[in-house]
C-alpha positions in Angstrom: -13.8 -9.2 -8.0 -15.7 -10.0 -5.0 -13.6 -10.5 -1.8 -15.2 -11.9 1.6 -14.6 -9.2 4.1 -12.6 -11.5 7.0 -10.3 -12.1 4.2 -9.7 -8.2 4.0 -9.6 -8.6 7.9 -7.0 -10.6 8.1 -4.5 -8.8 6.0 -1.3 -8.0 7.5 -0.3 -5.5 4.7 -2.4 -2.4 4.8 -1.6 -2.3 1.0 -2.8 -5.1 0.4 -6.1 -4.6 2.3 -6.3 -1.4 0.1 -6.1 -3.4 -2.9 -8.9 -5.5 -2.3 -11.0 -2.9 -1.5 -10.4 -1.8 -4.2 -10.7 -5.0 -6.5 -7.8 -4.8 -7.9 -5.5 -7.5 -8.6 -1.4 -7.1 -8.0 -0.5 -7.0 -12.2 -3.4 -4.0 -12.1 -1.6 -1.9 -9.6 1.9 -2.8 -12.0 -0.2 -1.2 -15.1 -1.7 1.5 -13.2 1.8 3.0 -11.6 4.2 1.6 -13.6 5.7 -0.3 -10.8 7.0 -4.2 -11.6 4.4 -6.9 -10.5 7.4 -8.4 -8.6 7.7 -5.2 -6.4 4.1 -4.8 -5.9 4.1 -8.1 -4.9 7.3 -7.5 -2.1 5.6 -4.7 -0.5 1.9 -6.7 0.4 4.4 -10.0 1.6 6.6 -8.1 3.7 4.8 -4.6 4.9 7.8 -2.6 5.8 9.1 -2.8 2.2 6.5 -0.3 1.3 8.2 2.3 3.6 11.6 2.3 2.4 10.2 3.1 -1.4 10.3 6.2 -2.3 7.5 8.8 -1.7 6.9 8.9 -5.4 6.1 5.0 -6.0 3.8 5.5 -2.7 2.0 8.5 -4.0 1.6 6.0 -7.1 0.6 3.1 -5.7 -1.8 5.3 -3.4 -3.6 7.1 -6.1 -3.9 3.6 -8.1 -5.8 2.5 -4.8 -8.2 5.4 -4.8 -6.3 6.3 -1.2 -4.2 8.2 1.0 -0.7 7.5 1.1 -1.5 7.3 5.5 -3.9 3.9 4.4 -0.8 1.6 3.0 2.4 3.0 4.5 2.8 1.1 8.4 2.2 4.4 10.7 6.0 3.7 12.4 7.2 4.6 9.3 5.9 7.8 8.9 8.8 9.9 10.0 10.8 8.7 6.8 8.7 11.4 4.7 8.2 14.2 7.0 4.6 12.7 7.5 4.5 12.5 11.2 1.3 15.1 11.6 1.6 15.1 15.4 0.5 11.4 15.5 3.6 9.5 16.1 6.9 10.4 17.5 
């Protein structure tokens, strides 16, 4: 799957950026981790879903993506996991 690149731009959902990049489509990520289509689909329409899951469906989703879990979680969030590495207080 080919994706023009202003269309990856434009995303508001850094996981969904991610999964264009990586060609994948939402029911892929689902097969990949495990994780319902539905909820997959949540946390690219409304970005700070993604932070309230739990580090183990991020880790998931992440390694689905062929990325760190820092390229889909919004950096505000990262407190939640202990993830803060000096960058944001």
């Amino acid at each position: 799957m080919k994706i023009a690149s202003d269309t990856i731009n434009n995303c508001e959902s850094r996981m969904r950026k991610m999964r264009l990049v990586a060609g994948l489509k939402q029911k892929e990520v689902s097969a990949l981790t495990g994780i319902n289509t539905k909820t997959i689909c949540q946390y690219e329409m409304d970005p700070a879903k993604i932070n309230k899951a739990s580090i183990e469906s991020v880790a998931k989703i992440a390694d689905a993506l062929g990325c760190d879990i820092m390229d889909i979680i919004e950096p505000k969030y990262l407190n939640k996991w202990g993830l803060n590495y000096g960058l944001y207080e």
